[in-house]
C-alpha positions, 0 to 999 in steps of 0.5 A: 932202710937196710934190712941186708941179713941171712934169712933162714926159715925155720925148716925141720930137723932132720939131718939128712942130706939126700936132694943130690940123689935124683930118679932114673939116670940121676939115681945110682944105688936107690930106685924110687921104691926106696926113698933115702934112710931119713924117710920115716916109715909108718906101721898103721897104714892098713894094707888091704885099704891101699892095695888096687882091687886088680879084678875091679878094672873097666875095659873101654874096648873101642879105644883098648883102655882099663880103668879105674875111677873111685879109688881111694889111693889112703888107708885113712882119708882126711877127705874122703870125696878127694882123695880117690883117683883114676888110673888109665892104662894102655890095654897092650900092657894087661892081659885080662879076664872077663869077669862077667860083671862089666869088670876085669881082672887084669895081669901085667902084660911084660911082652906088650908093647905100646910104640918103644914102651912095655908095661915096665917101661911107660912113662906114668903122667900125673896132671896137677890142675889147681889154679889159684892153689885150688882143689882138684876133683877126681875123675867120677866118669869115664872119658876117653877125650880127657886121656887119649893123647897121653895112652896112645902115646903109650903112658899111663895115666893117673889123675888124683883128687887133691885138696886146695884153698877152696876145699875147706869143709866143718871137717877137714881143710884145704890150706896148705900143705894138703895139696902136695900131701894128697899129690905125695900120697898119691904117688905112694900108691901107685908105687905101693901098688906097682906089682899091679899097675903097669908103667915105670916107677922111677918115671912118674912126670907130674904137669900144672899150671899157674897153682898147679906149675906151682904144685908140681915144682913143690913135688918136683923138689920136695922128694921125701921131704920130712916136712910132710911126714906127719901129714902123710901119716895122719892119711895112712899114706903108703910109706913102706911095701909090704916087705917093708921096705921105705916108699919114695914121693919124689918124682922123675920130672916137673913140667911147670907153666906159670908156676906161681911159687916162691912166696916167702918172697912173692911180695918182694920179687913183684916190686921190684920187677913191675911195682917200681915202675907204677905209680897208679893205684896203691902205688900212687905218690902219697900212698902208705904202700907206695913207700912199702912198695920201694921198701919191699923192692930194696929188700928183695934185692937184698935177698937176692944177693943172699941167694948167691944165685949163678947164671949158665956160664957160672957167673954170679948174679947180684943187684947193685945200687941204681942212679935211678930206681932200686937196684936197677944194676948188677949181673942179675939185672942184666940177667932179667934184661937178657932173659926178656931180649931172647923171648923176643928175638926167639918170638921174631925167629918163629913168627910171620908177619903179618901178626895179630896179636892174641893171649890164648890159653888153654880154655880146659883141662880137658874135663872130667868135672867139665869143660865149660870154659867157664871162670869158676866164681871163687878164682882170682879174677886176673886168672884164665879159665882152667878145669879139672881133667888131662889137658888143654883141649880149646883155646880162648883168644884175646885178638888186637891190632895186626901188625904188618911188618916187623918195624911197625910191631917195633915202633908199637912197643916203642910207643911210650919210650925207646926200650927196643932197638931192631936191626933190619940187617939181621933180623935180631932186637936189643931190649935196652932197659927193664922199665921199658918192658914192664911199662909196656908189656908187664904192668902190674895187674895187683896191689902192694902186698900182691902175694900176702896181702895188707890185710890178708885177703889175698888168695895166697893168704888163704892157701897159708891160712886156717880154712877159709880164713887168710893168715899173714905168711911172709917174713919179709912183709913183716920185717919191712913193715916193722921198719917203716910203719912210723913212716907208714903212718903218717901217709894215706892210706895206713891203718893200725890193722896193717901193723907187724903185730899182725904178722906176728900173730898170724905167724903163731897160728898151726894146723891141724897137724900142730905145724905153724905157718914158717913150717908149712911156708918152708913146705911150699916153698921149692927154693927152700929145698934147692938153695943153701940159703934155706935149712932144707938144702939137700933134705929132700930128693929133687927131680932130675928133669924139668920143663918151665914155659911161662907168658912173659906179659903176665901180671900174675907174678914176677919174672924173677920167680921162674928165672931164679927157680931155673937157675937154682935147679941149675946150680943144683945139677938139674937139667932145665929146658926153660923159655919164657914165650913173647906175646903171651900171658898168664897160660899154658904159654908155647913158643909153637906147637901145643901144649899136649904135644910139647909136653908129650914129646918132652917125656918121651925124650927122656924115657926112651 
């Protein structure tokens, strides 16, 4: 079957080319207050309903800390109950007034200081806690807990509402693009309102794991997309100050753990890497989506080499046809191999052995709509425990063997085949084979069909879908199955249900907003924006900094996503601190240290 073509979604009109301009050092002639001239700008937003009340501030004196909770950050909420959010400021950057009510009004301090920040100085930090693409809460009680480490640090800190697949309501949706819109509207406030909220307007950092690293590495590279123009509008979103002058979404930096993205091609991506190499399940012999499963592996190959993707020493990564399995060979594949090689050998570099094995992950983000640690009942079962709030504050932890010794932690992954070499000599392993690794470290954990689903019920389908009903989103699945489906149909498994007209039906369904599924795919897809593949190629203004840790173990998706996301921002002139940590799955995945810290001293790293 050759599906080899130039894939190009349909993306939006607009003729700009502005994604080569970034924020802070990569900005030269713009700041974030003044997004690029293709912007649109709106005149209906009511001004009174987006400026921040600064005489309603609450004072938490113990810990020298004003906030704000409840603040509905649109003119025109489409969901009232999420789009408020929480601002928290360090008390050196106000000087306040008593207004004998319990509140305060407050001015920016320009002579306080926090460590080396001021009031214009701070870095702002934004946490986008929706796994599964679900819905963030916002903050309705205050908790010193949830925000400590980031004010202490000297940040200001702004936690907003934002609605998710599991937000859908008789009147309003949470399906895909609100989420982003709502994160977007909210950093249009903040900016709309920076004569009275202190921090650094061209410093805002967004960080998220799983749906949320997903989320942030859409805002990371959508920057004033006009996909979400009409979105943002129909809110009131703030798109111009009061000297009306054009207000920018895009973002400073992007931390991203396991970010479950780039799903026009999710399907693909996880045959190749681990469904090739499984024959259980639906991809037993015999089975319908077992020959889907190698058709769908060969046509992201095919786009894979459409990416034109290049590696840190520019070379080009391509996949090329295999003895055995599909297109196990090729630059790309050596590049994969590469990446799993320097996980491990970084993991022997800072681990000491004796050594347990564990998969911890972050228990909560630290809570304002709670902190139990429990799973919620509408996520994905395959998907750790997160809850709405800062960070991580406790870690759950999956213990197994305790491996003595280097060599015996060697011959443990060697068990089913030789795929690891070690050397004693010098301390370093050599991976020699993908299928190796993904027998023993990265087994598929769902079906053929993982991201857009055979019969659409999978998470991704609702966040692409109409309310809490799944929609058909990805091209190729369509393609792949009108090819193969009289080949489909005379194997086990395989019902008219499954067909390509489906698809194409699902494809013809819009929104409330009048957008169908390829615009609002193209929306949250951030490969749409940074390679030249796609229409939206420099239309949008992609964030200088990035952060990418993943847990190389999880079956959640495939390595190639963050591998090819790290190398198109790469290829675009973004800096990009990348690992994939050994050991580790589907988490807030560090090679040492935690989370918080990791992520703290990374910003303060760049906003000196």
């Amino acid at each position: 079957m050759n599906l080899s073509r130039r894939v190009v979604l349909r993306g939006a009109a607009g003729t700009g080319a502005v994604g080569v301009m970034g924020l802070a050092a990569c900005q030269s002639d713009t700041d974030s207050t003044s997004a690029p001239s293709t912007a649109a700008t709106s005149s209906s937003a009511d001004a009174a309903a987006l400026t921040l009340d600064n005489a309603a501030w609450s004072y938490d004196a113990t810990n020298d800390v004003y906030y704000q909770i409840g603040v509905t950050y649109v003119a025109t909420p489409g969901a009232a109950d999420y789009e408020t959010l929480g601002v928290y400021v360090p008390g050196k950057y106000f000087q306040a007034t008593d207004n004998g009510d319990g509140t305060y009004t407050a001015t920016i301090d320009t002579a306080g200081t926090v460590g080396n920040y001021t009031a214009a100085t701070a870095p702002i930090v934004v946490p986008v806690n929706t796994p599964g693409y679900a819905a963030q809460k916002p903050p309705t009680e205050y908790s010193y807990d949830d925000v400590s480490s980031y004010v202490a640090a000297g940040f200001v800190y702004v936690f907003p509402g934002v609605r998710g697949r599991d937000s859908n309501t008789d009147s309003y949706t949470g399906n895909a693009p609100w989420g982003v819109t709502d994160l977007k509207a909210a950093v249009r406030y903040v900016r709309y309102n920076a004569d009275v909220v202190p921090g650094d307007k061209d410093g805002i950092f967004l960080f998220g794991h799983s749906g949320g690293g997903a989320q942030t590495a859409i805002m990371g590279s959508s920057g004033d997309s006009e996909l979400y123009t009409p979105y943002l509008e129909s809110l009131g979103a703030a798109m111009t100050t009061a000297d009306g002058e054009t207000i920018s979404d895009a973002i400073a930096g992007a931390m991203c753990w396991c970010p479950i993205t780039s799903l026009d091609y999710a399907n693909a991506a996880y045959e190749w890497n681990m469904g090739q190499f499984s024959s259980t399940d639906t991809r037993a012999a015999g089975t319908w989506t077992a020959a889907y499963s190698t058709d769908l592996a060969v046509a992201f190959a095919e786009h894979l080499n459409d990416l034109g993707l290049k590696d840190e020493s520019g070379q080009l990564l391509q996949l090329s046809e295999s003895p055995s399995g599909q297109y196990l060979a090729g630059s790309y594949y050596d590049h994969v191999v590469a990446a799993v090689n320097t996980s491990l050998n970084r993991f022997l570099s800072y681990t000491t052995f004796p050594y347990t094995p564990s998969n911890s992950f972050m228990a909560g983000f630290n809570g304002q709509s709670g902190g139990s640690g429990e799973r919620p009942t509408d996520m994905p079962t395959d998907m750790p425990t997160d809850m709405a709030g800062g960070m991580p504050g406790g870690d759950s932890s999956e213990s197994s063997t305790t491996y003595q010794s280097v060599e015996e932690y060697m011959a443990y992954l060697n068990t089913d085949s030789t795929w690891v070499e070690y050397d004693a000599a010098s301390g370093t392993a050599t991976v020699l084979n993908l299928e190796g690794f993904v027998k023993s470290q990265k087994t598929p954990s769902k079906d053929v069909g993982a991201f857009d689903g055979v019969d659409a019920s999978a998470t991704e389908n609702v966040v692409l879908g109409k309310g809490t009903t799944g929609l058909h989103f990805a091209p190729v699945s369509r393609d792949v199955i009108a090819a193969g489906q009289e080949e489909y149909a005379n194997l086990s498994g395989w019902d008219s249900a499954y067909a390509a007209s489906e698809y194409e039906l699902d494809f013809e369904e819009t929104d409330s907003v009048g957008q169908d599924v390829a615009s609002r795919l193209d929306a949250y897809n951030p490969m749409y924006f940074l390679n030249d593949l796609y229409d939206g190629y420099q239309t949008s203004t992609v964030a200088p900094h990035w952060r990418i840790r993943t847990g190389i173990k999880q079956g959640d998706t495939a390595s190639t996503v963050e591998l090819n996301l790290a190398a198109a921002l790469r290829n675009y002139g973004r800096e990009v601190d990348f690992a994939t940590v050994w050991g580790v799955g589907h988490t807030p995945a560090e090679e040492t240290g935690d989370a918080t810290s990791n992520f703290i001293a990374w910003v303060q790293e760049r906003v000196a």
